[in-house]
C-alpha positions in Angstrom: 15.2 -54.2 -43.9 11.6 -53.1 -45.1 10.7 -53.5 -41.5 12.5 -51.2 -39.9 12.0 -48.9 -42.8 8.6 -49.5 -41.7 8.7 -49.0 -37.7 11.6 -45.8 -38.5 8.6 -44.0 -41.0 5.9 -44.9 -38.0 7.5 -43.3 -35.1 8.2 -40.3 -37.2 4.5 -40.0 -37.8 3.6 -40.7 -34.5 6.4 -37.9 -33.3 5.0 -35.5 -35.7 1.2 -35.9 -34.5 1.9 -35.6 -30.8 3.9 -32.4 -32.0 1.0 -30.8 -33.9 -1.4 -31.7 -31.2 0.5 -30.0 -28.6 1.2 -26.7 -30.8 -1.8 -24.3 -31.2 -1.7 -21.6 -33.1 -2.6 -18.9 -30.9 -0.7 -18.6 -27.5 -4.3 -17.3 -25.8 -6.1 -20.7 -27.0 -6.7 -23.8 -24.9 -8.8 -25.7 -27.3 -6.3 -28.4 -28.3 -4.0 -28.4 -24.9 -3.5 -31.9 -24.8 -1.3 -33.2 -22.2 1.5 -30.4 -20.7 5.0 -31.2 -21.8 7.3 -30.4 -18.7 9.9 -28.0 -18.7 12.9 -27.1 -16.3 14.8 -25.3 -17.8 14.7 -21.6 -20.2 16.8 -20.2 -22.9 17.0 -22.9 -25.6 14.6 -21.5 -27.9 14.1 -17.9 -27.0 10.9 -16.4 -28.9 12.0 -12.8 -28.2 15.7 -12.4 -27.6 15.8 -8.9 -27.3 13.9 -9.4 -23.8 16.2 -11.3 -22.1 17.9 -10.5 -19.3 16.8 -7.3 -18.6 16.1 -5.5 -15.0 13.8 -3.2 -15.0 9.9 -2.2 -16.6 11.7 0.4 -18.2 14.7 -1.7 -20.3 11.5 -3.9 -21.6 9.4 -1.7 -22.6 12.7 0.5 -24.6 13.5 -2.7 -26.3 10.4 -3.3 -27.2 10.2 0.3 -28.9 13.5 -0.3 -30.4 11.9 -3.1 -32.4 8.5 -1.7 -33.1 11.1 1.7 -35.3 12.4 -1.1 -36.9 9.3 -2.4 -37.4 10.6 -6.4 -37.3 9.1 -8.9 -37.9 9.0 -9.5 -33.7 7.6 -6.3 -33.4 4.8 -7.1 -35.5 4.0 -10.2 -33.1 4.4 -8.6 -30.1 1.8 -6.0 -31.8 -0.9 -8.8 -32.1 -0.3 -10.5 -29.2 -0.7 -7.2 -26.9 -4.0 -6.2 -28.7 -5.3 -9.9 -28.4 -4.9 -8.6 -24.3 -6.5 -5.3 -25.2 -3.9 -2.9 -25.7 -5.6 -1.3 -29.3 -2.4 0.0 -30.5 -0.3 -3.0 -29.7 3.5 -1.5 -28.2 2.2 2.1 -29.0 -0.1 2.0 -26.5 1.6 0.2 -23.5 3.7 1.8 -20.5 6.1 1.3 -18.1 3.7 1.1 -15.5 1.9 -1.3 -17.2 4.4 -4.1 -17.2 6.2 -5.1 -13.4 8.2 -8.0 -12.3 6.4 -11.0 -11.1 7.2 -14.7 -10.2 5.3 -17.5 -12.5 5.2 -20.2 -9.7 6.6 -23.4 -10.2 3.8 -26.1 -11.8 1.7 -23.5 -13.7 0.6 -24.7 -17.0 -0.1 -22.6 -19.5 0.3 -21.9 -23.7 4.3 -20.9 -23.8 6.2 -19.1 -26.8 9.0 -20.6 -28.9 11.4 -19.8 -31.4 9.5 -19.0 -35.0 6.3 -18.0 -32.7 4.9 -21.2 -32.0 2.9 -22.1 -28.9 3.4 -25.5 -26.9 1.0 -26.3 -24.2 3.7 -26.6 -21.0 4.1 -27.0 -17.5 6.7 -24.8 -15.5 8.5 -26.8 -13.2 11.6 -25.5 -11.1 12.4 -24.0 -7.5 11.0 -21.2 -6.3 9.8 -19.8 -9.6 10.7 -18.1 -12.8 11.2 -14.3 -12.9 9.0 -12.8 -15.5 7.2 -9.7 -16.7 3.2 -9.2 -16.2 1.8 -7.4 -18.7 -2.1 -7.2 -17.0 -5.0 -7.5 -19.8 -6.7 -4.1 -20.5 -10.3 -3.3 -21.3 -11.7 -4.6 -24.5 -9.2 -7.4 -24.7 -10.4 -10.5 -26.7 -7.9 -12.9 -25.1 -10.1 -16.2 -23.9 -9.4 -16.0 -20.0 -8.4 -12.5 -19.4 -5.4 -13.3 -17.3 -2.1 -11.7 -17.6 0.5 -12.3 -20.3 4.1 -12.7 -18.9 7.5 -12.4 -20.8 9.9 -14.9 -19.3 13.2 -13.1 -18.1 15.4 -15.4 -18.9 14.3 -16.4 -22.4 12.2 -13.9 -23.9 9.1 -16.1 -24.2 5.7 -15.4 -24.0 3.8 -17.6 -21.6 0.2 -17.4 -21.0 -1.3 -19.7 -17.9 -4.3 -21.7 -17.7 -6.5 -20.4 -15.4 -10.0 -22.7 -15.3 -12.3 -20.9 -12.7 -11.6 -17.3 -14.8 -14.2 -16.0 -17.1 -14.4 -13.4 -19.7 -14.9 -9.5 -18.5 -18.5 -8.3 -19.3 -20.0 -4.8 -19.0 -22.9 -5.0 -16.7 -25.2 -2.0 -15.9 -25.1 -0.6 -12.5 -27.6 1.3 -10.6 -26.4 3.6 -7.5 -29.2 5.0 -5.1 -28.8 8.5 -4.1 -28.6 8.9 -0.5 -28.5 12.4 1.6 -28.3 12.5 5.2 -28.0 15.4 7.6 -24.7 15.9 10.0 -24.5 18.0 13.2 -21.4 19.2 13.8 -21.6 20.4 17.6 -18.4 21.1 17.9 -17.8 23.7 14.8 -20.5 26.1 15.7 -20.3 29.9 16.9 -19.9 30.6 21.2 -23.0 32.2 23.0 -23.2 33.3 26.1 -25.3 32.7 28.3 -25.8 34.6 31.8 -27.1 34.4 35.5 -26.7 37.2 37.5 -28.3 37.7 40.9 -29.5 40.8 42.4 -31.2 42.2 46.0 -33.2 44.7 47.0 -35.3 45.6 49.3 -39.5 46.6 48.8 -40.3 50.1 49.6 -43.8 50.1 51.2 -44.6 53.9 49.2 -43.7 54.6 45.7 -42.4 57.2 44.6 -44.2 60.1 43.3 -45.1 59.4 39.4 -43.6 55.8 40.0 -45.3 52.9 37.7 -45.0 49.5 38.9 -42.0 47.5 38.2 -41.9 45.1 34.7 -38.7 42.9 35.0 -39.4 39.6 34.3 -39.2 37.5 37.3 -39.6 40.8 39.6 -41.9 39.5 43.3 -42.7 43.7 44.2 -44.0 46.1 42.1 -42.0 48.6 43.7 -38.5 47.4 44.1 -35.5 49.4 45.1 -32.4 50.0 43.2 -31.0 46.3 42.0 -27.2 45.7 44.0 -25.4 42.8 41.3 -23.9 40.1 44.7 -23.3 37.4 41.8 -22.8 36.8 38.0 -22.0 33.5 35.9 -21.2 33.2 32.5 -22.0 30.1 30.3 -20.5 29.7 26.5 -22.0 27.4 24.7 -21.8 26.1 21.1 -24.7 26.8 18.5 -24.5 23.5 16.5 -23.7 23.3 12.6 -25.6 21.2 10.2 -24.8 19.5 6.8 -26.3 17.7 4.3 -24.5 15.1 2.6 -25.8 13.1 -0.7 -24.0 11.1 -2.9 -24.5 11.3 -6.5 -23.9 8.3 -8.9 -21.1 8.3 -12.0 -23.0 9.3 -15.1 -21.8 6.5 -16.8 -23.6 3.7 -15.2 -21.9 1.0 -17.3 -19.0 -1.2 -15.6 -16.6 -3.6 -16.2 -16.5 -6.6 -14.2 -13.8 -9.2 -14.6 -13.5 -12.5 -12.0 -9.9 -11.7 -11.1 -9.8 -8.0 -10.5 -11.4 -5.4 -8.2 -15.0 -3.9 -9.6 -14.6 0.0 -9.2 -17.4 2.0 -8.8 -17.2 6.2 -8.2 -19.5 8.6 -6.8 -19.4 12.3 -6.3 -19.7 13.4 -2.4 -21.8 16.2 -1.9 -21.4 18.9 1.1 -23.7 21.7 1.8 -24.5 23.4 4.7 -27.7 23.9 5.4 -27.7 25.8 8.8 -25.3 28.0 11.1 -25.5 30.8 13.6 -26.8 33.5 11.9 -27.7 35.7 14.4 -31.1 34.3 15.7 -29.8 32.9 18.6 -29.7 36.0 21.2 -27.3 35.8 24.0 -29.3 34.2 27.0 -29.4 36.4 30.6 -30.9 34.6 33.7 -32.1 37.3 36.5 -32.5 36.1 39.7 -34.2 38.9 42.1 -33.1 38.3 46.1 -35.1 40.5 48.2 -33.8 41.2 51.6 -34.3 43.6 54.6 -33.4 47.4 53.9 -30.1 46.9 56.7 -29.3 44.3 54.9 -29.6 45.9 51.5 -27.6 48.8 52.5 -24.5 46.7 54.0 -24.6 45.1 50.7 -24.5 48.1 48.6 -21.8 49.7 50.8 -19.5 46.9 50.4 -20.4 46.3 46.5 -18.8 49.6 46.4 -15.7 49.2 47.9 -15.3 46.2 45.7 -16.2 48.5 42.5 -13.8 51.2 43.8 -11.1 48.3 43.7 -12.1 46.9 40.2 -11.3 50.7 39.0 -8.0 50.8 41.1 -6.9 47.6 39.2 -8.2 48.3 36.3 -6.4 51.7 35.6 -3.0 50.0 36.9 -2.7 47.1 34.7 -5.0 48.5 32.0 -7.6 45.0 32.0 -11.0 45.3 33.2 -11.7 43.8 36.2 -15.0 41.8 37.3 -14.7 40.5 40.5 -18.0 39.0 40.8 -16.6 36.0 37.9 -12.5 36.1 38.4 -12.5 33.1 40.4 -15.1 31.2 38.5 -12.8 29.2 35.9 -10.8 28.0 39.3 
């Protein structure tokens, strides 16, 4: 009978050891893991009742504010748990946005809630998953491995996994380079025109009397006569715009960098233009001078008439000015 009096009192030590080895008393600690005790199935020991079962962000985060008026003693948990992760006001401080479905896969370990808030090092094993709600660390969290807490849906529990290749966030000084560079934009300048026009004449061996010598540019004779326009073309073209563009830094050049999350860095754009068409770039004209024979001239000029006669005509029926020397050139 002393016997197994004996063997009854040791397996209730042993039971007891293996029970306060695998419960640690804060759910973000991994210093006393030991080995994962497996678990299938949820809802026998829900740690936060109130959470259970519910659909959306918003039903979590209302129950969570009912309890935190009514300032229970689940409240006050949830509180220290949620500024652990960084949120400095506990419930007061978290959103909606802040919490969103998620799937804890099948076979992640991790430090998982209880009734009475205790912690048991556990392994999730079952299907596809368990539904649960992420609540994503925020900055100045002291929780060991910055990854996110979850709230099982079916139980209510907090369960925080075991992630071995995270590390802490640190803030780490960054330096950005300004940069400027210069763009041409030669499509969003101002149109000029450039001409060509061609002219004959003929060269009158006298001048006449108090005639000076001809000074057009490009002008053979010195003493042309009158210029007969045969030919004009007219050329837009685009006078380029240029920009400068330089980036300035954030004024803050201290950062938070976390192993598991993007590093976001910002920088102002600036803009300026730095030249345009102002009006120092004249329209271009091209004069070509054709000398010919004085017959030659003068069937020219008779016929440039007719065809000036007929611009009028046209012109005072419709009411548009007429050039025939360029109306066919866009054909």
């Amino acid at each position: 009978m002393k016997r197994l009096i004996l063997i009854t009192a040791s397996l209730m030590m042993a039971a007891t050891t293996f029970a306060q080895d695998a419960t640690d008393k804060s759910l973000y600690s991994f210093d006393n893991a030991g080995q994962a005790r497996v678990i299938r199935k949820l809802g026998d020991a829900p740690e936060f009742p109130f959470l259970r079962n519910l659909s959306t962000p918003q039903q979590v985060l209302a129950a969570m504010k009912k309890q935190e008026r009514q300032q229970t003693p689940a409240s006050r948990k949830l509180d220290d748990l949620l500024m652990q992760l960084g949120y400095a006001n506990g419930i007061k401080d978290l959103s909606a946005a802040d919490i969103t479905e998620d799937q804890v896969k099948s076979g992640t370990e991790g430090n998982m809630g209880s009734r009475g808030y205790t912690y048991n090092y556990a392994r999730l094993e079952g299907g596809a998953g368990f539904k649960a709600w992420r609540i994503a660390p925020s900055n100045g969290g002291t929780a060991s491995t910055n990854a996110p807490l979850y709230l099982m849906a079916k139980c209510g529990n907090a369960f925080y996994p075991k992630t071995a290749k995270r590390t802490a966030c640190v803030n780490i000084p960054v330096s950005i380079t300004p940069d400027m560079k210069q763009v041409s934009l030669p499509n969003s300048g101002v149109l000029v025109a450039d001409k060509n026009e061609t002219f004959v004449y003929y060269s009158r061996k006298h001048p006449k009397r108090h005639e000076t010598a001809s000074t057009l540019t490009g002008m053979p004779d010195k003493y042309p006569s009158r210029l007969v326009k045969i030919d004009a073309e007219k050329n837009m073209n685009v006078m380029p715009q240029t920009y400068t563009v330089s980036l300035n830094p954030q004024q803050n050049n201290m950062v938070t960098a976390c192993a598991d999350s993007t590093l976001n860095l910002t920088a102002s754009v600036n803009v300026e233009k730095v030249s345009s068409y102002t009006g120092s770039y004249p329209d271009q004209d091209n004069k070509n001078y054709k000398k010919v024979s004085k017959h030659t001239f003068n069937m020219v000029a008779k016929r440039m008439r007719r065809v000036e006669r007929k611009e009028n005509k046209i012109a005072r029926k419709t009411g548009v000015p007429v050039d025939v020397s360029t109306a066919g050139k866009a054909a």
